[in-house]
N, CA and C atoms as an extended XYZ file, in Angstrom:
492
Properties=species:S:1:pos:R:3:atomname:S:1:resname:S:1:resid:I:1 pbc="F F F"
N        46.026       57.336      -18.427 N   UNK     1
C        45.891       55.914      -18.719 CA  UNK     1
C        45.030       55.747      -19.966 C   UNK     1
N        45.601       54.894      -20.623 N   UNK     2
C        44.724       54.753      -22.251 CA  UNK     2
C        43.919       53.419      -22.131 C   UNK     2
N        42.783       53.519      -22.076 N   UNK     3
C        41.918       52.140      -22.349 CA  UNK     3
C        41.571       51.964      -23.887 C   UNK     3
N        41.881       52.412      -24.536 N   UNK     4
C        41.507       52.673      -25.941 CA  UNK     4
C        42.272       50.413      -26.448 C   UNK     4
N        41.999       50.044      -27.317 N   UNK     5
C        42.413       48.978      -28.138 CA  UNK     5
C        43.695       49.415      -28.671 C   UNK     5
N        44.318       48.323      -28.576 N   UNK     6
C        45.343       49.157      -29.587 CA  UNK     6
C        44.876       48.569      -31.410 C   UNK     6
N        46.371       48.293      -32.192 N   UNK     7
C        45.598       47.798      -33.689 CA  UNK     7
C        45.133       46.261      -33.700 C   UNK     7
N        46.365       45.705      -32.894 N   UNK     8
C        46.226       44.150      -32.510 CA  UNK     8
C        44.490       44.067      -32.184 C   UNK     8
N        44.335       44.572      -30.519 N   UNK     9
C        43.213       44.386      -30.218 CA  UNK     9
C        42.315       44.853      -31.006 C   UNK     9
N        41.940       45.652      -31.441 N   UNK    10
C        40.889       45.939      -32.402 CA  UNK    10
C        40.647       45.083      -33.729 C   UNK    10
N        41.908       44.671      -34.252 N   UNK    11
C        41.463       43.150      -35.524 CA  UNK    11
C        40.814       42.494      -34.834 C   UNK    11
N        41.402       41.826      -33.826 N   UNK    12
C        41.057       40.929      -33.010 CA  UNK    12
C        39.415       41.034      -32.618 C   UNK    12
N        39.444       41.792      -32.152 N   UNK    13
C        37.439       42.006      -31.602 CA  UNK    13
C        36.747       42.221      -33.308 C   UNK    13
N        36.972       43.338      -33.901 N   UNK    14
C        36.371       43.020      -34.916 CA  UNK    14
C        36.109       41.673      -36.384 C   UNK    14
N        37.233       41.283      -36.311 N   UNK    15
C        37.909       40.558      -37.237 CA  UNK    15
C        37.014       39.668      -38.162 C   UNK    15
N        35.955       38.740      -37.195 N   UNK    16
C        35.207       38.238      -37.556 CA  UNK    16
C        33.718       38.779      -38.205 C   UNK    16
N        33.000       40.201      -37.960 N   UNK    17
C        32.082       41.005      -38.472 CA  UNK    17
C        32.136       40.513      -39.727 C   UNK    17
N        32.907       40.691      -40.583 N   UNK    18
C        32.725       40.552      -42.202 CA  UNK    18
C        32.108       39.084      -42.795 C   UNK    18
N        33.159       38.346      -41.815 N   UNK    19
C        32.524       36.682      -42.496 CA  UNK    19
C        31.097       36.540      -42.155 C   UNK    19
N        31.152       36.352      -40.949 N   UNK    20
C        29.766       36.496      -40.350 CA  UNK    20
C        28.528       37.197      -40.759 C   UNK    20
N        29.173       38.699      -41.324 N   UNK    21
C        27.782       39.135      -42.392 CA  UNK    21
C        27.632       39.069      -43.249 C   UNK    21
N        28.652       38.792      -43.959 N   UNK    22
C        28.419       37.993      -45.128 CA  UNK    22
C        27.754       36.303      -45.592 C   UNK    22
N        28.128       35.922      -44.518 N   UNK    23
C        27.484       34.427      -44.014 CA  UNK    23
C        25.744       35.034      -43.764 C   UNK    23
N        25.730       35.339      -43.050 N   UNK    24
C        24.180       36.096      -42.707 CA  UNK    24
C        23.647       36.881      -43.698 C   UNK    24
N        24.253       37.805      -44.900 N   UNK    25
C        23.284       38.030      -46.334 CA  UNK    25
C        23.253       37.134      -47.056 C   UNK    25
N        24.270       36.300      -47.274 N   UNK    26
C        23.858       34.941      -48.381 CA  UNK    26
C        22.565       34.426      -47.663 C   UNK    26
N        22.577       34.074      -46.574 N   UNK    27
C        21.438       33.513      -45.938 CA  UNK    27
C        19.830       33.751      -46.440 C   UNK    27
N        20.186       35.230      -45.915 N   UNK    28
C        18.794       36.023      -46.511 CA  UNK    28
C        18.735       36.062      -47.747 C   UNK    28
N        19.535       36.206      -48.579 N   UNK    29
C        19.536       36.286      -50.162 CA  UNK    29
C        18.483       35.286      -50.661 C   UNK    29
N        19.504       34.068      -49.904 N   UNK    30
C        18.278       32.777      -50.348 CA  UNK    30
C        16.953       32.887      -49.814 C   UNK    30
N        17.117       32.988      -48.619 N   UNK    31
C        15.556       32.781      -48.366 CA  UNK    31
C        14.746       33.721      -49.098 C   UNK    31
N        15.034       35.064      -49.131 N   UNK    32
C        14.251       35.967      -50.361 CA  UNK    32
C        14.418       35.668      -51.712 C   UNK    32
N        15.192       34.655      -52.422 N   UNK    33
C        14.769       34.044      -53.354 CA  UNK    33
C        13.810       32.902      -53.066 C   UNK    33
N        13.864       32.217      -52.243 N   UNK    34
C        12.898       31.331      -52.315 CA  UNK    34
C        11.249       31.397      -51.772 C   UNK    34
N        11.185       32.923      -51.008 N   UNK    35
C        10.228       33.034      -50.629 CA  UNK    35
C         9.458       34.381      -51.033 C   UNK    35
N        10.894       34.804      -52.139 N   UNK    36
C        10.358       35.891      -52.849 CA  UNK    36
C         9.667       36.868      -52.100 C   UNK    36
N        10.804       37.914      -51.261 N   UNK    37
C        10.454       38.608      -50.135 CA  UNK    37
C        11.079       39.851      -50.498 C   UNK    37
N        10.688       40.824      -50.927 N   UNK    38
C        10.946       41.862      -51.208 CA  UNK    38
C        11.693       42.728      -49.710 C   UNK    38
N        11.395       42.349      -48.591 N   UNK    39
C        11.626       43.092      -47.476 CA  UNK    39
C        12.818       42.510      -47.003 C   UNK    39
N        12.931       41.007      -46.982 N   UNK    40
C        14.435       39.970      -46.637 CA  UNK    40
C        15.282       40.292      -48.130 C   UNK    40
N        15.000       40.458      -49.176 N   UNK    41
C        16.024       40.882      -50.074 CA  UNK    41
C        16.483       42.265      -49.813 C   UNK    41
N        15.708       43.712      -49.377 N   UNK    42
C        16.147       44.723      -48.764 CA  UNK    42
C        16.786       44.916      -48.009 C   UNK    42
N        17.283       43.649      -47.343 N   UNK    43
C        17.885       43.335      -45.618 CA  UNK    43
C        18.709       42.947      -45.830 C   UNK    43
N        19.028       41.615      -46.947 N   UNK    44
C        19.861       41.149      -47.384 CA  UNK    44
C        20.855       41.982      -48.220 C   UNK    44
N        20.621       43.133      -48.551 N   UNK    45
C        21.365       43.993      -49.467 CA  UNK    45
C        21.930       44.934      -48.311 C   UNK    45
N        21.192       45.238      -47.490 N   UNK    46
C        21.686       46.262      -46.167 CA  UNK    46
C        22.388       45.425      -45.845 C   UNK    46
N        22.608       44.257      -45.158 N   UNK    47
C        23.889       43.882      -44.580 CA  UNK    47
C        24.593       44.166      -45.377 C   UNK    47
N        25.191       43.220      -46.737 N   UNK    48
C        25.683       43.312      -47.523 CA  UNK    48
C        26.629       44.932      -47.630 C   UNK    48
N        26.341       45.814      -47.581 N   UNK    49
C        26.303       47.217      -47.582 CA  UNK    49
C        26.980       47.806      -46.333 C   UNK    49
N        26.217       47.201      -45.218 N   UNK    50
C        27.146       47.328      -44.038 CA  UNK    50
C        28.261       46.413      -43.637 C   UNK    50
N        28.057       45.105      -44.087 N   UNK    51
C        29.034       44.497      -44.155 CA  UNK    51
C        30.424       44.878      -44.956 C   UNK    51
N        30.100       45.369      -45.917 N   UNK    52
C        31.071       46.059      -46.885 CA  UNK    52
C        32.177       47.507      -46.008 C   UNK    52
N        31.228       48.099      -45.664 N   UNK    53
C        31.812       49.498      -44.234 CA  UNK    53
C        32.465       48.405      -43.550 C   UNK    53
N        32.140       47.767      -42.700 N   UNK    54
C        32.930       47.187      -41.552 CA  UNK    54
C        34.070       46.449      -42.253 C   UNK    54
N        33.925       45.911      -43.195 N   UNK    55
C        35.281       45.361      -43.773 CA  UNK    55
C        36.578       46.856      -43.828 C   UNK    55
N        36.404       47.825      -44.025 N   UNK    56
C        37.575       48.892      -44.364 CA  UNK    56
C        37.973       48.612      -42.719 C   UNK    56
N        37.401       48.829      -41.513 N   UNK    57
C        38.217       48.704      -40.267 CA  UNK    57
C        38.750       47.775      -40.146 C   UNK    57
N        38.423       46.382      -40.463 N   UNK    58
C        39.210       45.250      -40.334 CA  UNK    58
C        40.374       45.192      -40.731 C   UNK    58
N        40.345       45.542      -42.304 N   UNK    59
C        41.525       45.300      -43.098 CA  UNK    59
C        42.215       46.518      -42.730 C   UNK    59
N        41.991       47.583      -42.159 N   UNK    60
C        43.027       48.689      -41.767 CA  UNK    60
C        44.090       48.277      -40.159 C   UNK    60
N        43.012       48.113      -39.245 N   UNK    61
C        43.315       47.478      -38.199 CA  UNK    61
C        44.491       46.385      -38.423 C   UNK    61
N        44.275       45.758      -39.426 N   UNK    62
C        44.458       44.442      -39.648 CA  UNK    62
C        46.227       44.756      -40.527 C   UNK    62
N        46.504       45.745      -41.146 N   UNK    63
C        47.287       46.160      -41.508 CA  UNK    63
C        48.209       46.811      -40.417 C   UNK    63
N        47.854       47.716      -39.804 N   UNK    64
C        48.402       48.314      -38.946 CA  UNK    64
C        48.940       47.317      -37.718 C   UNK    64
N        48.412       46.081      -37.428 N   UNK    65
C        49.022       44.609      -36.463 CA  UNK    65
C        49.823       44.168      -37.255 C   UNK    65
N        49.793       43.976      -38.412 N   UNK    66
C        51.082       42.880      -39.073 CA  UNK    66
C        52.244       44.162      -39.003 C   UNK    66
N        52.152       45.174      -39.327 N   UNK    67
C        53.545       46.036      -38.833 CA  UNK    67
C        54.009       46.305      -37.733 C   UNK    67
N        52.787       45.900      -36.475 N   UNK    68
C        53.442       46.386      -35.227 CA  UNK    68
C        53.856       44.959      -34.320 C   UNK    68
N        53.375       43.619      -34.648 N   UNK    69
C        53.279       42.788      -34.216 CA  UNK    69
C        54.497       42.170      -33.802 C   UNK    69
N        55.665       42.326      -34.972 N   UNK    70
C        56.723       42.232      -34.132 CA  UNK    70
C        57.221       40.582      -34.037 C   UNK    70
N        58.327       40.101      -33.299 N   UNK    71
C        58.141       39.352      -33.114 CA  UNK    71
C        57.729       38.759      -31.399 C   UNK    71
N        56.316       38.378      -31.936 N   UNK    72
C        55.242       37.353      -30.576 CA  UNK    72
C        55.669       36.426      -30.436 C   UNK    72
N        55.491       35.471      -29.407 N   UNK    73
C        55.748       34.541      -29.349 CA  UNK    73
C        54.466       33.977      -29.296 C   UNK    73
N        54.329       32.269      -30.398 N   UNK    74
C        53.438       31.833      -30.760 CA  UNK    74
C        52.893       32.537      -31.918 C   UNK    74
N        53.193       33.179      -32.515 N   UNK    75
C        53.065       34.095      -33.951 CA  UNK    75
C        54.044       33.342      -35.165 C   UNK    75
N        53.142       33.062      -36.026 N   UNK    76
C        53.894       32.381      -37.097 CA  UNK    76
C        53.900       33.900      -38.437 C   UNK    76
N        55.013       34.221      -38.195 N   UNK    77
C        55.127       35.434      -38.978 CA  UNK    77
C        54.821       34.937      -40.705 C   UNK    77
N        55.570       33.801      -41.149 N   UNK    78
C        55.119       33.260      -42.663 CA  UNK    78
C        53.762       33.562      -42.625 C   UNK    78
N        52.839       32.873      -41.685 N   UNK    79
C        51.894       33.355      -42.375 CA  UNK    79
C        50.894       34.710      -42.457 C   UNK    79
N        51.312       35.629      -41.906 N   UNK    80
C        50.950       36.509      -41.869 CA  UNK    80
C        50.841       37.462      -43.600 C   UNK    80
N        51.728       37.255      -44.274 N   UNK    81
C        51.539       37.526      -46.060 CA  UNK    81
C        50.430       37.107      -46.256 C   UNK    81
N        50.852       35.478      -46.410 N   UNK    82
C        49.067       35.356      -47.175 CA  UNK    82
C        47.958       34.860      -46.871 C   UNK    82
N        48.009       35.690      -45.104 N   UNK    83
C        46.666       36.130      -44.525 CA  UNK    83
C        46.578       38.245      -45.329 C   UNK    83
N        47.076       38.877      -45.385 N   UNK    84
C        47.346       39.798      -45.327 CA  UNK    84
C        46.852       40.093      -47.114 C   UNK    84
N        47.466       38.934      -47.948 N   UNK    85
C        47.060       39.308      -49.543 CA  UNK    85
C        45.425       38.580      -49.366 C   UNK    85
N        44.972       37.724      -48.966 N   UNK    86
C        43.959       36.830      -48.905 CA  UNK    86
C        42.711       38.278      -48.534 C   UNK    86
N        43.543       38.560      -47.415 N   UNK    87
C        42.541       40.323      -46.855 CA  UNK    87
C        42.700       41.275      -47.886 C   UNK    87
N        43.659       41.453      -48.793 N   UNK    88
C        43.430       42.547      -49.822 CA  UNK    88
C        42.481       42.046      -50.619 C   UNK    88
N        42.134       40.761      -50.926 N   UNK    89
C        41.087       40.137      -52.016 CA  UNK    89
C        40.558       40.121      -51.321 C   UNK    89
N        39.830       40.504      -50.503 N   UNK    90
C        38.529       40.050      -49.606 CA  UNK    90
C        37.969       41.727      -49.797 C   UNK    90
N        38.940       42.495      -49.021 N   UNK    91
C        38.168       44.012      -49.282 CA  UNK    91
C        37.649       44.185      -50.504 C   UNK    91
N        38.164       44.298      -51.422 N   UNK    92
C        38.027       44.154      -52.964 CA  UNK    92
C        36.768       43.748      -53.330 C   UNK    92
N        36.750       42.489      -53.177 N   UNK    93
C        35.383       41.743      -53.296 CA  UNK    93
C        34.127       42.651      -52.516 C   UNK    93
N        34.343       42.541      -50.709 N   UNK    94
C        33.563       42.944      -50.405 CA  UNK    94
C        32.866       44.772      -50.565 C   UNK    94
N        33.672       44.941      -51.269 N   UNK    95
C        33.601       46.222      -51.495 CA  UNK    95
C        32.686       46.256      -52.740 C   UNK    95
N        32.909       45.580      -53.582 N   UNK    96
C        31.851       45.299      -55.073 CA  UNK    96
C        30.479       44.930      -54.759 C   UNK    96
N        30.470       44.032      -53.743 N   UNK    97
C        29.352       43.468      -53.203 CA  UNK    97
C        28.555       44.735      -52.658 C   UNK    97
N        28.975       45.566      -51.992 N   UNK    98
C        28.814       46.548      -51.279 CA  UNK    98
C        27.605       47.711      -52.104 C   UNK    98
N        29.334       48.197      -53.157 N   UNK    99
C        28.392       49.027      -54.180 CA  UNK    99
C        27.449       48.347      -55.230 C   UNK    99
N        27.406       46.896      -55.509 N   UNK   100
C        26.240       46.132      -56.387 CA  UNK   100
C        25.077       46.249      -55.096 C   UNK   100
N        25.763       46.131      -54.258 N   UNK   101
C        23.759       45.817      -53.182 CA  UNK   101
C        23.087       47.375      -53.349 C   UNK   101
N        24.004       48.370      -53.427 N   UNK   102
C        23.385       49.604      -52.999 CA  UNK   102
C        22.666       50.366      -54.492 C   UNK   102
N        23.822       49.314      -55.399 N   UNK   103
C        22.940       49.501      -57.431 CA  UNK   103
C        21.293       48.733      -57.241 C   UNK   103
N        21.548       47.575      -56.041 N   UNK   104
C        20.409       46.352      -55.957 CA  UNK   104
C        19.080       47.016      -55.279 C   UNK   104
N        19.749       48.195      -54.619 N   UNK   105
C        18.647       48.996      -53.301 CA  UNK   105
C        18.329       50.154      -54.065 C   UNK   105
N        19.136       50.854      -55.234 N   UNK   106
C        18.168       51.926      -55.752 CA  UNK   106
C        17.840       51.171      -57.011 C   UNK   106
N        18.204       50.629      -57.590 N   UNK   107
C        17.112       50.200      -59.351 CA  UNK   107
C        17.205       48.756      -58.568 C   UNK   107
N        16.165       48.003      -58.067 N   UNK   108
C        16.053       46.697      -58.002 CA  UNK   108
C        15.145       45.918      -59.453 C   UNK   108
N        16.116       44.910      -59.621 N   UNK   109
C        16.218       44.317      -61.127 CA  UNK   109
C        17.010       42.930      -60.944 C   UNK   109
N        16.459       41.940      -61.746 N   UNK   110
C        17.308       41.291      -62.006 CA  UNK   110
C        18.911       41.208      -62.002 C   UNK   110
N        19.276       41.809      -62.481 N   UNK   111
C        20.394       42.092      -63.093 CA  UNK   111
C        21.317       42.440      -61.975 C   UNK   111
N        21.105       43.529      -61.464 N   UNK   112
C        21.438       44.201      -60.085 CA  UNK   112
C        21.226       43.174      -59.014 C   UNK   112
N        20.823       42.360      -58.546 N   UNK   113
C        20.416       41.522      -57.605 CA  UNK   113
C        20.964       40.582      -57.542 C   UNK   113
N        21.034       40.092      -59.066 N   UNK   114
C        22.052       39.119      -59.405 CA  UNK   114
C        23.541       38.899      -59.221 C   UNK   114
N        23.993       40.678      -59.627 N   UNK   115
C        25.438       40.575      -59.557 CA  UNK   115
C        25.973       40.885      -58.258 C   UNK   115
N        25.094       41.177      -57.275 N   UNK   116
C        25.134       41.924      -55.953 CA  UNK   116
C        25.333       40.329      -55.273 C   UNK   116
N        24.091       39.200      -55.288 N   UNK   117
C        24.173       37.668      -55.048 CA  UNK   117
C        25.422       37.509      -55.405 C   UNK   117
N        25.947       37.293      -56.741 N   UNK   118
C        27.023       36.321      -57.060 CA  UNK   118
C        28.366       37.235      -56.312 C   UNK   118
N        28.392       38.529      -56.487 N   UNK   119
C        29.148       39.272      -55.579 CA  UNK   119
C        29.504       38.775      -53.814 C   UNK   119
N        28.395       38.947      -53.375 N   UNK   120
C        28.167       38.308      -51.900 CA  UNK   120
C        28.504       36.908      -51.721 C   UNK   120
N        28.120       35.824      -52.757 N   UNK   121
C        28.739       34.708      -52.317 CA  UNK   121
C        30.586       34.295      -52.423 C   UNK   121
N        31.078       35.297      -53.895 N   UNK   122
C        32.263       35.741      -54.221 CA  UNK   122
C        33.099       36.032      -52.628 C   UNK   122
N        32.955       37.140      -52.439 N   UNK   123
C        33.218       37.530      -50.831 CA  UNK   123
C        32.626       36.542      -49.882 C   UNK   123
N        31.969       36.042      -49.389 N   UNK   124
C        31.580       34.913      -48.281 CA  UNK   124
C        32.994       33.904      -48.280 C   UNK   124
N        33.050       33.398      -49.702 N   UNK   125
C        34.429       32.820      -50.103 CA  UNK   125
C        35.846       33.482      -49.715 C   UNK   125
N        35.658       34.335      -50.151 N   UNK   126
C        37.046       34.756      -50.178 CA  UNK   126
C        37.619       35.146      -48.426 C   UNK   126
N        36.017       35.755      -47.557 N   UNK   127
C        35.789       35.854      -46.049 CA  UNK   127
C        36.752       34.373      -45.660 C   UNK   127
N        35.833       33.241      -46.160 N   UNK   128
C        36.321       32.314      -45.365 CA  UNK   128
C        37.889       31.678      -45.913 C   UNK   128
N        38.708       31.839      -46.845 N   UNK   129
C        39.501       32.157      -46.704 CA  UNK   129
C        40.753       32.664      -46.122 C   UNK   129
N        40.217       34.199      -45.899 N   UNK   130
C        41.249       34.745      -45.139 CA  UNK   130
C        41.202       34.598      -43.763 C   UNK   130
N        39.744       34.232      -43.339 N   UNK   131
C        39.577       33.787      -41.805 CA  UNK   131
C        40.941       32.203      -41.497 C   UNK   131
N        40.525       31.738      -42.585 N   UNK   132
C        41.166       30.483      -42.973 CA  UNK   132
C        42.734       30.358      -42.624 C   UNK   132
N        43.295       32.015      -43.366 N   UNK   133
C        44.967       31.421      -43.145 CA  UNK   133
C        45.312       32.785      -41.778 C   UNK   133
N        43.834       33.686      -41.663 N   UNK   134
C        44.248       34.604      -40.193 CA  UNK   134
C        44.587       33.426      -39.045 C   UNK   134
N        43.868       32.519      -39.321 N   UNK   135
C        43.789       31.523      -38.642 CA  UNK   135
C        45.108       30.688      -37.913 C   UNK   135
N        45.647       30.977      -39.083 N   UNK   136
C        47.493       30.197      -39.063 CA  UNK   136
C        48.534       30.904      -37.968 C   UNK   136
N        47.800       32.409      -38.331 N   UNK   137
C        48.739       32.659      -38.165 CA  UNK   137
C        49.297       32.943      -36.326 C   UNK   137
N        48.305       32.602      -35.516 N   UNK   138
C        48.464       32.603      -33.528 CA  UNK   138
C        47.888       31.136      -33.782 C   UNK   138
N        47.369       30.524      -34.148 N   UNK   139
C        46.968       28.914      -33.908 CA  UNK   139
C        47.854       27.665      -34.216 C   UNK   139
N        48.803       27.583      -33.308 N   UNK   140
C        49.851       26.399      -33.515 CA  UNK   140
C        49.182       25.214      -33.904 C   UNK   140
N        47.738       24.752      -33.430 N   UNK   141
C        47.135       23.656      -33.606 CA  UNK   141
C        47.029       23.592      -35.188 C   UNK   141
N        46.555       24.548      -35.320 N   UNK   142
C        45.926       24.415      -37.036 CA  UNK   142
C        47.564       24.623      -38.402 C   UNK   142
N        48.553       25.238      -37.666 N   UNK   143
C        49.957       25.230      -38.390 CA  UNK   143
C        50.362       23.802      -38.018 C   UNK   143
N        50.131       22.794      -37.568 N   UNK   144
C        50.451       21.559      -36.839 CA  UNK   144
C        49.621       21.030      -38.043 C   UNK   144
N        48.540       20.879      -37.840 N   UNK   145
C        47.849       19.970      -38.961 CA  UNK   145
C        48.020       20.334      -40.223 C   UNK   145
N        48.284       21.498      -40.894 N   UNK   146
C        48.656       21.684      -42.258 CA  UNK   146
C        49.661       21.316      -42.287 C   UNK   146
N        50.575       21.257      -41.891 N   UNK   147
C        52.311       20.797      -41.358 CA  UNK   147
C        52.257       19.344      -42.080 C   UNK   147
N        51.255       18.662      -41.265 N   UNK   148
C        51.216       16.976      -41.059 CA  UNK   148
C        50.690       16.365      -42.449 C   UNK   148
N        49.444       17.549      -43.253 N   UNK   149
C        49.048       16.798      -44.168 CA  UNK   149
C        49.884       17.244      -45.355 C   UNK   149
N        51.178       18.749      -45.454 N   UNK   150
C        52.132       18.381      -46.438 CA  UNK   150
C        52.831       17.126      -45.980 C   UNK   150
N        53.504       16.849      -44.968 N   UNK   151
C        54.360       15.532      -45.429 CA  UNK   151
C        53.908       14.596      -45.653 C   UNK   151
N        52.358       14.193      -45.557 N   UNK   152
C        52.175       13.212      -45.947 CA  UNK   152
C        51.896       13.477      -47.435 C   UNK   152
N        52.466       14.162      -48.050 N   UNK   153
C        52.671       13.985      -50.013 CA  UNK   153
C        50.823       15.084      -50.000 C   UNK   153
N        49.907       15.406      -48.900 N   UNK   154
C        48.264       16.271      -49.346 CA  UNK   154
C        48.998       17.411      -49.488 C   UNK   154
N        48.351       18.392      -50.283 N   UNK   155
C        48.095       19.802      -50.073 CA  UNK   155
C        47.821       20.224      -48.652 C   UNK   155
N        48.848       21.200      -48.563 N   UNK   156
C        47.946       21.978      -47.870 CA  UNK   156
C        47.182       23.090      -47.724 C   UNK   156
N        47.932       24.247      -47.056 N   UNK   157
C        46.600       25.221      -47.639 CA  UNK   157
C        47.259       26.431      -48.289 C   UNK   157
N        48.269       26.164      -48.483 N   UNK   158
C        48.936       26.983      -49.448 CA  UNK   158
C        49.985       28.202      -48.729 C   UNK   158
N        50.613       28.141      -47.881 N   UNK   159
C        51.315       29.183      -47.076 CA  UNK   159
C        52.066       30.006      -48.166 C   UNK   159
N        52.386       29.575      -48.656 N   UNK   160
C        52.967       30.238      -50.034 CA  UNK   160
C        52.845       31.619      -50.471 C   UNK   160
N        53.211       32.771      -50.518 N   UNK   161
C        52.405       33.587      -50.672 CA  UNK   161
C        51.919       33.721      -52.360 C   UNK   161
N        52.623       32.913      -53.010 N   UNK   162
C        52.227       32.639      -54.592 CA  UNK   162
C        51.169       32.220      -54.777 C   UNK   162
N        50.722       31.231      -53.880 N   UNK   163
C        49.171       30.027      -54.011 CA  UNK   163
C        48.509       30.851      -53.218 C   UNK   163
N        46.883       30.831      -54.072 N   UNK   164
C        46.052       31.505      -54.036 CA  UNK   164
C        44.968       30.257      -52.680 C   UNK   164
């Protein structure tokens, strides 16, 4: 008998780690800018860093479900693309963020700290994003309301896999 996750389950439990620590180093970022904390900016760069690792399981996991997934019922397969490209720009990002925090943790500098920050908030974005259209893609509620505000002539959130 296998208790193991399969790929589904494992996006699924992990999925959220990345936004969330990334949400949680911007946090600290600021407050060690504003309180000028050498020990919360060290912390803030370690998530950052670990946040960056835990992103490769997501987006692998996360790869390995959109090929096996099949057709579910209650699965909106459209959007599964551009949840899927939204996650290739997210690794990407968080991956820069990753190696700038760890440039930020051995020469700490301006410079390094800086691009590691604008890095981290880069990815926080792009996190909420792909949380954004993962979102679409088992949540009839939220494909219902993007639904409602194209016909009424709004944007919506871009299912497209062209729109970013």
């Amino acid at each position: 008998m296998n208790n193991l996750p399969n790929a589904m389950h494992l996006h699924l439990m992990l999925n959220h780690a990345p936004l969330f620590g990334e949400l949680f180093a911007s946090g600290l970022l600021l407050a060690a800018a504003v309180f000028r904390n050498k020990t919360l900016l060290r912390t803030a760069l370690s998530v950052v860093l670990l946040t960056g690792v835990a992103t490769i399981p997501v987006f692998l996991s996360g790869r390995q479900a959109a090929d096996a997934i099949g057709k579910v019922e209650g699965i909106d397969q459209e959007a599964i693309d551009p949840h899927e490209d939204a996650a290739e720009r997210f690794l990407i990002v968080a991956e820069a963020a990753a190696l700038a925090a760890i440039a930020g943790l051995v020469w700490p500098g301006r410079v390094t700290i800086g691009v590691a920050g604008l890095l981290t908030l880069l990815s926080l974005g792009q996190a909420g994003l792909t949380a954004d259209r993962g979102g679409l893609i088992h949540h009839n509620e939220l494909r219902q309301h993007v639904a409602a505000r194209e016909v009424r002539g709004q944007p919506g959130r871009g299912l497209d896999p062209n729109v970013v």
